[in-house]
PASETOR-295355 format. One record per residue: residue number from 1; x, y, z of N, C-alpha, C in turn; residue in one letter. Coordinates in nm, 3 decimals, padded with zeros to 5 digits. Example, Ala and Ser with C-alpha at 12.3 -4.5 7.8 and 13.67 -1.06 7.14 Angstrom:
<nodes>
+-----+---------+---------+---------+---------+---------+---------+---------+---------+---------+----+
|   i |    n_px |    n_py |    n_pz |   ca_px |   ca_py |   ca_pz |    c_px |    c_py |    c_pz | aa |
+-----+---------+---------+---------+---------+---------+---------+---------+---------+---------+----+
|   1 |  01.319 | -00.569 |  00.780 |  01.230 | -00.450 |  00.780 |  01.320 | -00.330 |  00.780 |  A |
|   2 |  01.285 | -00.225 |  00.708 |  01.367 | -00.106 |  00.714 |  01.290 |  00.003 |  00.787 |  S |
+-----+---------+---------+---------+---------+---------+---------+---------+---------+---------+----+
</nodes>
This chain:
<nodes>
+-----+---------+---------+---------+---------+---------+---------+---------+---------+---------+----+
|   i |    n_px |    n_py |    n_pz |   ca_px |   ca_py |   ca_pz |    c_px |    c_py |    c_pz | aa |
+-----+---------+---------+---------+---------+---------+---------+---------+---------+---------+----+
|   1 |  08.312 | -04.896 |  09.292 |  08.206 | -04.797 |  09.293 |  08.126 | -04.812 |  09.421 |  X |
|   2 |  08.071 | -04.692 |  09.465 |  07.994 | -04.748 |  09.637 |  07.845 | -04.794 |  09.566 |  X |
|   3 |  07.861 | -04.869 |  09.659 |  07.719 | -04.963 |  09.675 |  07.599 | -04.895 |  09.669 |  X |
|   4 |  07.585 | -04.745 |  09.727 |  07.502 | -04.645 |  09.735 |  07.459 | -04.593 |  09.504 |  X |
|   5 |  07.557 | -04.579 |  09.500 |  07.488 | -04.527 |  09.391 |  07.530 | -04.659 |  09.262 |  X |
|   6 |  07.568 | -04.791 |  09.293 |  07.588 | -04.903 |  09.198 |  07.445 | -04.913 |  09.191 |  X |
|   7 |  07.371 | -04.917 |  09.294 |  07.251 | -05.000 |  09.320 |  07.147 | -04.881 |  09.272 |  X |
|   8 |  07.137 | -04.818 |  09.241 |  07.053 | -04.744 |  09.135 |  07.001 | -04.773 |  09.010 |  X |
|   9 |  06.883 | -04.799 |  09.045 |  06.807 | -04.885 |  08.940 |  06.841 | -04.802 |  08.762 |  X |
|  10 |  06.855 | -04.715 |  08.805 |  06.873 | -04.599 |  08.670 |  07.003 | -04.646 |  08.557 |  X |
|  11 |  07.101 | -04.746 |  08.687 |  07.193 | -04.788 |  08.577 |  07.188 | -04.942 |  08.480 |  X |
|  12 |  07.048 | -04.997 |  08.556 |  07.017 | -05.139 |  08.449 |  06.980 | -05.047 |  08.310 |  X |
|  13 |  06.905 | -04.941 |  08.329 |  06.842 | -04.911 |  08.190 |  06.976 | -04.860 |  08.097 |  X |
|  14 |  07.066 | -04.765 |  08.199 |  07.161 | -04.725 |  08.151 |  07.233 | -04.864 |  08.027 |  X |
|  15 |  07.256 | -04.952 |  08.103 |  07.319 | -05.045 |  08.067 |  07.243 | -05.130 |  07.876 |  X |
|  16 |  07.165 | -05.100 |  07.910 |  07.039 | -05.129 |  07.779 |  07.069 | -05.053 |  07.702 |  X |
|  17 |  07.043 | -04.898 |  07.732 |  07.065 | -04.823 |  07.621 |  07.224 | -04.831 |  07.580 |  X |
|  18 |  07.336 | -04.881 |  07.652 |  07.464 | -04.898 |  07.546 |  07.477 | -04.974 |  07.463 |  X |
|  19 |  07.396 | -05.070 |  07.412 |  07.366 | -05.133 |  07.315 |  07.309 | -05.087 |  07.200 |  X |
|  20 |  07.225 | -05.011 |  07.200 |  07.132 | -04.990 |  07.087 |  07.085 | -04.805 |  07.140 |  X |
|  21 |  07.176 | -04.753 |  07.150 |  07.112 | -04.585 |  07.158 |  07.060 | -04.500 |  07.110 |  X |
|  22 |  06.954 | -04.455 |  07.206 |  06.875 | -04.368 |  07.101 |  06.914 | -04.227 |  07.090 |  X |
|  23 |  06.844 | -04.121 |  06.973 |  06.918 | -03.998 |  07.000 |  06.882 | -03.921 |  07.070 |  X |
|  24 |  06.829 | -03.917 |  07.175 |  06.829 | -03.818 |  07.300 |  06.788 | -03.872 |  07.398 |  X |
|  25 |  06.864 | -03.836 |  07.518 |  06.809 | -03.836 |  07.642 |  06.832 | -03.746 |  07.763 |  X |
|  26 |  06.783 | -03.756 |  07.819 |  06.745 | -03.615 |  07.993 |  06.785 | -03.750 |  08.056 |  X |
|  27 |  06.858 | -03.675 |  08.176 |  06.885 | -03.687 |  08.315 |  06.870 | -03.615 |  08.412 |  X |
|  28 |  06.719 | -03.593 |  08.484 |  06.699 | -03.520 |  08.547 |  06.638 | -03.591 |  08.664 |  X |
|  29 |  06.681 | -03.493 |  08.795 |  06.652 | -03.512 |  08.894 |  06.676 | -03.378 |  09.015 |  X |
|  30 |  06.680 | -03.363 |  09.143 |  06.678 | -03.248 |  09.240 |  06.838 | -03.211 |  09.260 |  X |
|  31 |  06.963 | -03.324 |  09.211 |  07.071 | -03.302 |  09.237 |  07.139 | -03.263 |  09.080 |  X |
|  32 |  07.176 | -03.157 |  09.042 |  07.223 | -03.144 |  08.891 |  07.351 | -03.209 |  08.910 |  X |
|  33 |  07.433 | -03.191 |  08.971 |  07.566 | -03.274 |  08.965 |  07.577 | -03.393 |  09.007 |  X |
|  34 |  07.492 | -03.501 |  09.062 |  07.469 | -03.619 |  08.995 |  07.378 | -03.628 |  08.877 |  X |
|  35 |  07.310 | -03.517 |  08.838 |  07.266 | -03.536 |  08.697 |  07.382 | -03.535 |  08.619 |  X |
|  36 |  07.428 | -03.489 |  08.619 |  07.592 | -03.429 |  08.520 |  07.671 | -03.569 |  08.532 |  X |
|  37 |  07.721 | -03.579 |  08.637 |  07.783 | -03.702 |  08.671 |  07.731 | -03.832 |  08.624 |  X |
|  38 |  07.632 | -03.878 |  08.634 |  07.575 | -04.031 |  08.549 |  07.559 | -03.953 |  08.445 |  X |
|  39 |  07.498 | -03.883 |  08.385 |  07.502 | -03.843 |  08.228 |  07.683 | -03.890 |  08.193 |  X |
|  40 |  07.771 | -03.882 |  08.281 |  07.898 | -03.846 |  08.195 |  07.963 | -03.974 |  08.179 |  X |
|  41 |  07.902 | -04.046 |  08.299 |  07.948 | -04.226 |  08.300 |  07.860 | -04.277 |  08.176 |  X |
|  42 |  07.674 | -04.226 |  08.144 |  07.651 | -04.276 |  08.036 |  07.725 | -04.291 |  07.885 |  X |
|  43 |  07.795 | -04.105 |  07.876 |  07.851 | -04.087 |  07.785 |  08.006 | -04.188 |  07.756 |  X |
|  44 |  08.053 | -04.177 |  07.855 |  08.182 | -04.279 |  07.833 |  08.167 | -04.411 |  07.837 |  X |
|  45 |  08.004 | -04.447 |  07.839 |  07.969 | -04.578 |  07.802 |  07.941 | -04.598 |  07.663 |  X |
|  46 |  07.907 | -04.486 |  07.608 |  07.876 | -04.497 |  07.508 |  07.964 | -04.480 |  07.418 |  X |
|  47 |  08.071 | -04.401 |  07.410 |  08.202 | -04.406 |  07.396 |  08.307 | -04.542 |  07.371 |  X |
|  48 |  08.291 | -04.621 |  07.497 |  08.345 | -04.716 |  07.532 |  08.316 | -04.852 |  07.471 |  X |
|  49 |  08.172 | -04.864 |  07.438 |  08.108 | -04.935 |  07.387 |  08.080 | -05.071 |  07.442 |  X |
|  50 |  08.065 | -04.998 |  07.616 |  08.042 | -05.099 |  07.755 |  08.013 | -05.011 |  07.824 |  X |
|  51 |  08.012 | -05.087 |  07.953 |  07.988 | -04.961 |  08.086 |  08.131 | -04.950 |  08.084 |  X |
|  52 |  08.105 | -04.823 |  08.126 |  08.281 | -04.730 |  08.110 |  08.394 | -04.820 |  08.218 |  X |
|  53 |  08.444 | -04.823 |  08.179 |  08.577 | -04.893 |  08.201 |  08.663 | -04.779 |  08.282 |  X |
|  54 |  08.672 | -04.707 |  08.242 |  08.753 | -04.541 |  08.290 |  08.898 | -04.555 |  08.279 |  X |
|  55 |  08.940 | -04.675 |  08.224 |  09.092 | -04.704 |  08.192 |  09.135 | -04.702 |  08.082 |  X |
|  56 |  09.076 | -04.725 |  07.994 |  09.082 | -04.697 |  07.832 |  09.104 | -04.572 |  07.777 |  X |
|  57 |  09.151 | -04.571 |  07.601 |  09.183 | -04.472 |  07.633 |  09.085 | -04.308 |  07.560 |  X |
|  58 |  08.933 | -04.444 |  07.554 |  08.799 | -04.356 |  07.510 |  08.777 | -04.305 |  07.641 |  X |
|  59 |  08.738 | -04.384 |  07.783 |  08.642 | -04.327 |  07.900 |  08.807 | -04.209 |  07.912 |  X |
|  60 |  08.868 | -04.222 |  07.892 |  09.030 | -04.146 |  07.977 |  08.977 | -03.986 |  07.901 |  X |
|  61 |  08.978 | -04.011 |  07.748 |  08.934 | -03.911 |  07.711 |  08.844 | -03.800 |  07.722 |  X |
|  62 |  08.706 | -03.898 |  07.751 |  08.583 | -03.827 |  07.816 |  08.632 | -03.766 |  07.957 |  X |
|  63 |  08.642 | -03.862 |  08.027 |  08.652 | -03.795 |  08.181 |  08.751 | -03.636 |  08.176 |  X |
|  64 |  08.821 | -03.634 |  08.099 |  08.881 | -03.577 |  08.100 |  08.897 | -03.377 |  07.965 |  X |
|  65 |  08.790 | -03.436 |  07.944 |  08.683 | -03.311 |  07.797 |  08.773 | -03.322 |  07.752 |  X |
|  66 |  08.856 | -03.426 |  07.677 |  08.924 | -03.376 |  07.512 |  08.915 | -03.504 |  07.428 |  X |
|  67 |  08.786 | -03.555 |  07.434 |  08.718 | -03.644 |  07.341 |  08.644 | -03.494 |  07.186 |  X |
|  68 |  08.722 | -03.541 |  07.056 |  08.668 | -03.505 |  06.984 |  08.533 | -03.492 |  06.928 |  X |
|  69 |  08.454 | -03.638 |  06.962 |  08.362 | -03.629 |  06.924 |  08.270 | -03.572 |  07.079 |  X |
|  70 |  08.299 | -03.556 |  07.159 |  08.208 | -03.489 |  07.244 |  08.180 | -03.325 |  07.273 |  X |
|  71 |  08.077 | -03.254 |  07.229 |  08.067 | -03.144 |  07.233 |  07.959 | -03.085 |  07.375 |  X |
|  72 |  08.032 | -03.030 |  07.441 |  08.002 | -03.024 |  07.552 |  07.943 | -02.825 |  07.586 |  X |
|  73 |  07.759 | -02.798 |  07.594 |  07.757 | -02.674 |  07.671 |  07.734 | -02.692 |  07.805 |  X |
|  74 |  07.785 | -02.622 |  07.886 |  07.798 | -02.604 |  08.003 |  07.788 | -02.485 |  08.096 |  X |
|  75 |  07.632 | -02.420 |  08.069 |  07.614 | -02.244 |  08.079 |  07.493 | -02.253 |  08.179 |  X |
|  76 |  07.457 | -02.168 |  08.246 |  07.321 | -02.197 |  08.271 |  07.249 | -02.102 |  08.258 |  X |
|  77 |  07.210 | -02.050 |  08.097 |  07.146 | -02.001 |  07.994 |  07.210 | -02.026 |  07.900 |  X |
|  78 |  07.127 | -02.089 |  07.805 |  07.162 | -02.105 |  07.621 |  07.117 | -02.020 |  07.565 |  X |
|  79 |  07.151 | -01.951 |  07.456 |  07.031 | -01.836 |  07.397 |  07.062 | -01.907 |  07.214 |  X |
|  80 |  07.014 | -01.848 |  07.140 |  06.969 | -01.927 |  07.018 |  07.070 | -01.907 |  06.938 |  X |
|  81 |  07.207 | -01.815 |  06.946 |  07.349 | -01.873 |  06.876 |  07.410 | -01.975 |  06.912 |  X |
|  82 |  07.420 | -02.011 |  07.101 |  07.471 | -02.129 |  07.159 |  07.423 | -02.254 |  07.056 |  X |
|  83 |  07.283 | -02.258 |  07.060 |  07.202 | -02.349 |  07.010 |  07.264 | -02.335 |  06.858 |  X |
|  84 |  07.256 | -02.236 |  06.817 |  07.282 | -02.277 |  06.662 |  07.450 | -02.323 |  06.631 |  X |
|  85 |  07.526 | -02.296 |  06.689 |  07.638 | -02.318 |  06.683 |  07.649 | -02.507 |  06.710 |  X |
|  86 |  07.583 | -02.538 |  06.819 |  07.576 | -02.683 |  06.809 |  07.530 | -02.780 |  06.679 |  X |
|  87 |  07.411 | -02.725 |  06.654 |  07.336 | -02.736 |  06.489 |  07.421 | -02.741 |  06.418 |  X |
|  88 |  07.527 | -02.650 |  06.376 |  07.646 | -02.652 |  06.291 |  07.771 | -02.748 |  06.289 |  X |
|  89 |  07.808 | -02.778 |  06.459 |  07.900 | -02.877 |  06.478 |  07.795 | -03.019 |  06.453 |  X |
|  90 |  07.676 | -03.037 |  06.484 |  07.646 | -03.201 |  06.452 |  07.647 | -03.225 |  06.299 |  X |
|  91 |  07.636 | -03.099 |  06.188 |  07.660 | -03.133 |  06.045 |  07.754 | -03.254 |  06.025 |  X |
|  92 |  07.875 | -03.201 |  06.093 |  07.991 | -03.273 |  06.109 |  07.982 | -03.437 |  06.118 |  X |
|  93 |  08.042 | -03.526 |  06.067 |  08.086 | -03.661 |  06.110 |  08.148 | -03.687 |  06.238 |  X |
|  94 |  08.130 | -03.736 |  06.295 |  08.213 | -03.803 |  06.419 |  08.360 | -03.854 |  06.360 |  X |
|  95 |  08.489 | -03.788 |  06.461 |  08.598 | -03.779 |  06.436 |  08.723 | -03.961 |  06.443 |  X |
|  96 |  08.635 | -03.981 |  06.556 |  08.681 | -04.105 |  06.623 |  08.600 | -04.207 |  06.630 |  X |
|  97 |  08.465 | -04.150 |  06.669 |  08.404 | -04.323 |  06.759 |  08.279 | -04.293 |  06.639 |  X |
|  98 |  08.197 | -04.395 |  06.660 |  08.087 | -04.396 |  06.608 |  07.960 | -04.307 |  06.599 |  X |
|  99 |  07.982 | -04.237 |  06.741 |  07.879 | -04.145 |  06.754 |  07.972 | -03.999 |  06.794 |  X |
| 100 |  07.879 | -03.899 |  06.790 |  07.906 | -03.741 |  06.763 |  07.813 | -03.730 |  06.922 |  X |
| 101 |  07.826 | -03.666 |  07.002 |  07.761 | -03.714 |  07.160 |  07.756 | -03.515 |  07.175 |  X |
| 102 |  07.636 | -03.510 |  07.198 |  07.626 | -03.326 |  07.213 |  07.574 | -03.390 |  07.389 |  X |
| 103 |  07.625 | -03.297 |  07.439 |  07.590 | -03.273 |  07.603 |  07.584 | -03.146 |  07.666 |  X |
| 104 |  07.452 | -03.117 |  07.708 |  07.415 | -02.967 |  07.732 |  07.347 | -03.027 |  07.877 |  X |
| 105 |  07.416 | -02.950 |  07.961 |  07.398 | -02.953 |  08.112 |  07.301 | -02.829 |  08.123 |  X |
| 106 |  07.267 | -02.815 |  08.229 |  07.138 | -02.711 |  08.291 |  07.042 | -02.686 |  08.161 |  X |
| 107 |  06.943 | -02.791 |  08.093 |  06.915 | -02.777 |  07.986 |  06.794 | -02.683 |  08.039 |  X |
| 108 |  06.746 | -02.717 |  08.148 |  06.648 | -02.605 |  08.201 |  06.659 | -02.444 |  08.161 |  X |
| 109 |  06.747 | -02.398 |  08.137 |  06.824 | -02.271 |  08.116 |  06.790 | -02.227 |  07.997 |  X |
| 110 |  06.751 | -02.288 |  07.865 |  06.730 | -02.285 |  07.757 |  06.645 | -02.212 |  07.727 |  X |
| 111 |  06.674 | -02.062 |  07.650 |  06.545 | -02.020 |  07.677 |  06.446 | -02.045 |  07.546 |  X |
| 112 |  06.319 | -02.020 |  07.554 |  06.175 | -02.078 |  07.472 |  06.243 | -02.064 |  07.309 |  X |
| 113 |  06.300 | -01.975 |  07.306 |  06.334 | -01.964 |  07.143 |  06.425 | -02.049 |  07.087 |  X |
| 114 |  06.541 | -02.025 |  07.174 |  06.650 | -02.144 |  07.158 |  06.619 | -02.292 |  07.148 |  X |
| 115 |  06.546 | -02.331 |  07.273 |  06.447 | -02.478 |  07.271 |  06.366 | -02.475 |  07.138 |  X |
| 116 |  06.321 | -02.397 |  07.089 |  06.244 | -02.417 |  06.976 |  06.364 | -02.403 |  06.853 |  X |
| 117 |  06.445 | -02.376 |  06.865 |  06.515 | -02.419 |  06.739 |  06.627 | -02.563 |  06.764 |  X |
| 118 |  06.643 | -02.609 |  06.909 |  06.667 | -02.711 |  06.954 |  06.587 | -02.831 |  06.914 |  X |
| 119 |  06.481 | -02.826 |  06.897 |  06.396 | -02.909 |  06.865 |  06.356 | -02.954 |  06.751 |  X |
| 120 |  06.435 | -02.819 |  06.626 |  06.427 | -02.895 |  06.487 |  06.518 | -02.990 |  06.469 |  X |
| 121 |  06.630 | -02.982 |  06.522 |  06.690 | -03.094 |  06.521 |  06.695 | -03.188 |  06.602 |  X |
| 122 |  06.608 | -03.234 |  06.697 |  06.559 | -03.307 |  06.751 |  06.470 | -03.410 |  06.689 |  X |
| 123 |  06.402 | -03.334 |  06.586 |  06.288 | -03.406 |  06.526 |  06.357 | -03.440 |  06.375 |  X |
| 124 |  06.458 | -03.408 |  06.330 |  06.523 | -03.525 |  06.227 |  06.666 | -03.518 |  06.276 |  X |
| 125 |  06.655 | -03.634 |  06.352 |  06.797 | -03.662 |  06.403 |  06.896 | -03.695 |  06.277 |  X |
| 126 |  07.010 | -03.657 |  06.282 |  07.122 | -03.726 |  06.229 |  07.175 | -03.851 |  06.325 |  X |
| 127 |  07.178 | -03.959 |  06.279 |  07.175 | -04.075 |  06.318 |  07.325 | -04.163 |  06.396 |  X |
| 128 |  07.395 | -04.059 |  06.339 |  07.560 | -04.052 |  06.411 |  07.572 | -03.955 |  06.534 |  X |
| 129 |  07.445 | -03.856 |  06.574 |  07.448 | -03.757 |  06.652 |  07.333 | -03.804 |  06.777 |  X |
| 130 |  07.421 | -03.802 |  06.902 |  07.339 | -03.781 |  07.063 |  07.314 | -03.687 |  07.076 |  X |
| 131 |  07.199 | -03.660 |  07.158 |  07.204 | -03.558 |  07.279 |  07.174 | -03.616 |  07.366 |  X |
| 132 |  07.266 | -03.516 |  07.468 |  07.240 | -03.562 |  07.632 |  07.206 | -03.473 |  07.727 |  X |
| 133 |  07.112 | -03.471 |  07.757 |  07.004 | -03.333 |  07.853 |  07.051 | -03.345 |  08.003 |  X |
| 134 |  07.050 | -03.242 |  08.083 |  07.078 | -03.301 |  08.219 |  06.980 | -03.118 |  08.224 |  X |
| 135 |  06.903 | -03.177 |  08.347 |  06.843 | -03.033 |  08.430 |  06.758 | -03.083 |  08.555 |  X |
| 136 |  06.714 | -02.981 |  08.648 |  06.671 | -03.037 |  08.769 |  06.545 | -03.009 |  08.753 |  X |
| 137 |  06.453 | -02.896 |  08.662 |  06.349 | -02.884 |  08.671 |  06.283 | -02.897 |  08.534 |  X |
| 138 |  06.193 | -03.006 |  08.533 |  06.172 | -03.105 |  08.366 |  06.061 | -03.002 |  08.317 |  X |
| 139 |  05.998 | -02.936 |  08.412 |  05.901 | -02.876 |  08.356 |  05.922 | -02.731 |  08.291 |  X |
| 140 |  06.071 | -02.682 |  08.285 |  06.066 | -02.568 |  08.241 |  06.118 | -02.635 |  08.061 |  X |
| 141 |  06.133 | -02.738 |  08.049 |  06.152 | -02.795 |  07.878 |  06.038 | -02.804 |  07.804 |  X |
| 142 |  06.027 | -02.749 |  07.725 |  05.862 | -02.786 |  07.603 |  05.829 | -02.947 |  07.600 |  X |
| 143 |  05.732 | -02.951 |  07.590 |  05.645 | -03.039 |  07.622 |  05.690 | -03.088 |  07.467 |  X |
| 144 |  05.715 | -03.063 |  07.367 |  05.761 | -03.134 |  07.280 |  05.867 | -03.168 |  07.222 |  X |
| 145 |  06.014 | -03.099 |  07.387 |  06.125 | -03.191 |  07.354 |  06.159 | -03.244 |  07.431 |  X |
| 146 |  06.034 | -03.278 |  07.549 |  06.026 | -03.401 |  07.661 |  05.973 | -03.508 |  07.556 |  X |
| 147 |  05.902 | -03.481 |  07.456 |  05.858 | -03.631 |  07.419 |  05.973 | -03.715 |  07.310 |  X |
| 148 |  06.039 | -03.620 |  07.253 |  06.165 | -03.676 |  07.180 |  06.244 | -03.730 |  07.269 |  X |
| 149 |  06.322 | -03.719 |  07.405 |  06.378 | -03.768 |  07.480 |  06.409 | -03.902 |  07.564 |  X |
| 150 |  06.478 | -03.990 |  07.575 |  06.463 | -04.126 |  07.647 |  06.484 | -04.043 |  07.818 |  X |
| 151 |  06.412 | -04.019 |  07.909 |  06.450 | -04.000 |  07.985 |  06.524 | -04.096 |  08.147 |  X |
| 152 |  06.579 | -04.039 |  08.209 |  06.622 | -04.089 |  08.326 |  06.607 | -04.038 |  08.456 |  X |
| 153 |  06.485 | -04.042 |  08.553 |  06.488 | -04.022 |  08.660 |  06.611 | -04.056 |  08.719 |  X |
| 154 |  06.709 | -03.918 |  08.803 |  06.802 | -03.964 |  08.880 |  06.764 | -03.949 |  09.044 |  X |
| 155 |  06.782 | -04.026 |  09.129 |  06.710 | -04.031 |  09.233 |  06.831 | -03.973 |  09.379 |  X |
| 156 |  06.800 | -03.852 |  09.456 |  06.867 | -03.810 |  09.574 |  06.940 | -03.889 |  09.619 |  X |
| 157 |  07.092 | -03.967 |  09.617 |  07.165 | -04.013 |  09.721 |  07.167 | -03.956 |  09.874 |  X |
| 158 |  07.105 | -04.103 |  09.966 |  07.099 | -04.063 |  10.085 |  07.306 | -04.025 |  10.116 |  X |
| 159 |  07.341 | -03.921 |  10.222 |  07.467 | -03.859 |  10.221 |  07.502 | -04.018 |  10.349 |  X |
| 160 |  07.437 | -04.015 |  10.432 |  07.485 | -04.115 |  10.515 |  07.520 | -04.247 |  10.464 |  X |
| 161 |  07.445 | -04.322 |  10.381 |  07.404 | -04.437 |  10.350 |  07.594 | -04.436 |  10.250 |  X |
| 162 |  07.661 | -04.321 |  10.179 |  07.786 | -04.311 |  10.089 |  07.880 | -04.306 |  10.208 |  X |
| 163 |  07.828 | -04.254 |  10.319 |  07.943 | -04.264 |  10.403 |  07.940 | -04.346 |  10.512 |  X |
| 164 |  07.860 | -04.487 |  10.528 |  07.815 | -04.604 |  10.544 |  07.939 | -04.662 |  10.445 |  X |
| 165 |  07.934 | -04.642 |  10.311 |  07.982 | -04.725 |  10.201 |  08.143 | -04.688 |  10.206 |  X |
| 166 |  08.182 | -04.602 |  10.264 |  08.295 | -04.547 |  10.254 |  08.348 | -04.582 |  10.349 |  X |
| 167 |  08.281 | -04.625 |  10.489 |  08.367 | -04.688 |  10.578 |  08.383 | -04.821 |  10.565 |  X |
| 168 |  08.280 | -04.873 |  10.528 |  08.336 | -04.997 |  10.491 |  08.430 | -05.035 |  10.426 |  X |
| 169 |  08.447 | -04.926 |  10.293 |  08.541 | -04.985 |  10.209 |  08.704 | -04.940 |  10.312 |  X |
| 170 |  08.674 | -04.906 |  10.378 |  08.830 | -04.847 |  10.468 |  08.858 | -04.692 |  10.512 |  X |
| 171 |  08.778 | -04.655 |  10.474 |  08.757 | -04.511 |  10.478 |  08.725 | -04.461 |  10.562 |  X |
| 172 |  08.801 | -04.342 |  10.644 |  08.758 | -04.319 |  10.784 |  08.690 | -04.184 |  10.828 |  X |
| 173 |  08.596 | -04.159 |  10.802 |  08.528 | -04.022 |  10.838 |  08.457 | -03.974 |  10.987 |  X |
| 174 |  08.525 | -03.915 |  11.094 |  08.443 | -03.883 |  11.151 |  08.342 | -03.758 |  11.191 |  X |
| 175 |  08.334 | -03.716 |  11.057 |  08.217 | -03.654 |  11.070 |  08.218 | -03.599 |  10.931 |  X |
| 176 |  08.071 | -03.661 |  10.858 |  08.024 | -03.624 |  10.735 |  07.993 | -03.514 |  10.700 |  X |
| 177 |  08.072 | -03.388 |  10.658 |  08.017 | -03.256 |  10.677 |  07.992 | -03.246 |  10.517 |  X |
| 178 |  08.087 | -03.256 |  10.408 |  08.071 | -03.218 |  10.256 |  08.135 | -03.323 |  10.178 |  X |
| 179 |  08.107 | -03.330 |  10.118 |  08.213 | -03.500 |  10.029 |  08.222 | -03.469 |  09.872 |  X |
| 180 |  08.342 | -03.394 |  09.820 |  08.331 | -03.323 |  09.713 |  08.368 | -03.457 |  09.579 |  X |
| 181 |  08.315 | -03.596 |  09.572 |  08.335 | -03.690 |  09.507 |  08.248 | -03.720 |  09.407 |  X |
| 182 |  08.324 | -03.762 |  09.297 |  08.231 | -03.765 |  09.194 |  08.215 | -03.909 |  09.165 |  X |
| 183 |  08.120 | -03.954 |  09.077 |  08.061 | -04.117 |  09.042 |  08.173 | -04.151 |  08.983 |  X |
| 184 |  08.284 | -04.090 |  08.864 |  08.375 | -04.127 |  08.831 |  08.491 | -04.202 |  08.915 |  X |
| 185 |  08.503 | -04.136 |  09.041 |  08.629 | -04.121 |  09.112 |  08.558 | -04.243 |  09.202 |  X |
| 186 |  08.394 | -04.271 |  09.257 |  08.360 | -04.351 |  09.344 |  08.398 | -04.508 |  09.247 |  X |
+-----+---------+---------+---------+---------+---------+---------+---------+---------+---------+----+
</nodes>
């Protein structure tokens, strides 16, 4: 993994919560696809029932969306069937692992009604059921399903400092224009 984003303080806590998880958390920060991206290493940690390994054949599953128990929206607007349709799949037991893992990317998108019926089930969790929030702007979420949430400041990777890390490891770039790599693959 590069040194650039190992050393992110965001993954000691990460590492805490695979022990003992709570049912929700945000990953937000200015980059949504490293929000998305550590949200997805959290999830296959949690999965894994370590920090993800990515060789097994739980993280193999995740990385790859055909983990049963992971229900994944991925829109950027929810409106209040999206939402209820999730409500309906967490009824459900978890198929495989221990936990039932809901993951809704651009949670910012959500609009006020939907969030408000998001939030009843927020406030009596089913205890086999995650959520996992990822959005870039915290302030467009209700103020009362920021407080249900464990959150995670994710912090801007400097672009030089990864391609610093990339030459070292052998990697030869001369000239850093776009680097379409994900935390999985680093």
């Amino acid at each position: 993994m590069l040194k650039a984003i190992k050393n992110l303080s965001i993954f000691e806590n990460i590492r805490q919560d695979i022990a003992s998880p709570s049912h929700a958390y945000l990953f937000y920060g200015e980059d949504e696809m490293l929000n998305i991206e550590l949200a997805k290493v959290f999830i296959a940690s949690i999965f894994c029932g370590k920090p993800a390994c990515f060789d097994c054949e739980s993280c193999e599953r995740t990385k790859i969306n055909k983990n049963p128990d992971l229900l994944m929206l991925d829109k950027p607007s929810l409106q209040v069937a999206d939402v209820q349709g999730l409500i309906d799949d967490v009824q459900l037991k978890p198929m495989v692992y221990k936990y039932k893992i809901v993951f809704i990317t651009n949670a910012d998108g959500i609009n006020q009604i939907a969030q408000n019926k998001l939030l009843s089930t927020l406030e009596e969790p089913n205890k086999q059921v995650i959520f996992v929030l990822t959005c870039t702007n915290v302030e467009k979420l209700l103020p009362t399903i920021k407080s249900r949430l464990t959150k995670h400041y994710v912090p801007k990777i400097d672009l030089e400092i990864v391609a610093e890390d990339l030459k070292g490891q052998g990697v030869h770039i001369d000239k850093f224009v776009h680097c379409d790599i994900t935390i999985t693959d680093a």
